[in-house]
C-alpha positions, 0 to 999 in steps of 0.5 A: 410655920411648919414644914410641908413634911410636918404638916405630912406627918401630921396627916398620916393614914393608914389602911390594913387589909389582912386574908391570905397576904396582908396589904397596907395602903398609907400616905406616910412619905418615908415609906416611900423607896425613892430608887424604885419611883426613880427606876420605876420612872425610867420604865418604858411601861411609865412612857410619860415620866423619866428618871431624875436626879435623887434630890430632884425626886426627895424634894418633889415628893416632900411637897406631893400628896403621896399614896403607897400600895404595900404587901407585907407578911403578917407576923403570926 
């Protein structure tokens, strides 16, 4: 039986948008910055969610469907 972060990798994608700032949107779980959700969560603008402990957080998102917003520079 695979693991939930098997069937992940499996089932990744990917959507680019290149114009003047390149954006990438994926559902590729290691691009995920765990400290940023964890701070992010200890927002007052996130008033419905709050900061857990690192492994809670790893472990949460192993078994969540996860979707990444990402602005990059394109190489040129």
């Amino acid at each position: 039986m695979m693991s939930a972060t098997q069937q992940q990798q499996l089932s990744i994608r990917e959507w680019h948008k290149d114009n003047d700032s390149a954006y990438l949107i994926s559902t590729n779980p290691k691009l995920l910055d765990h400290s940023f959700i964890n701070a992010s969560f200890a927002s007052p603008d996130m008033y419905w969610a709050k900061e857990m402990p690192l492994d809670q957080l790893a472990l949460m998102l192993e078994y969540s469907v996860t979707l990444g917003l990402y602005k990059y520079s394109p190489e040129p």
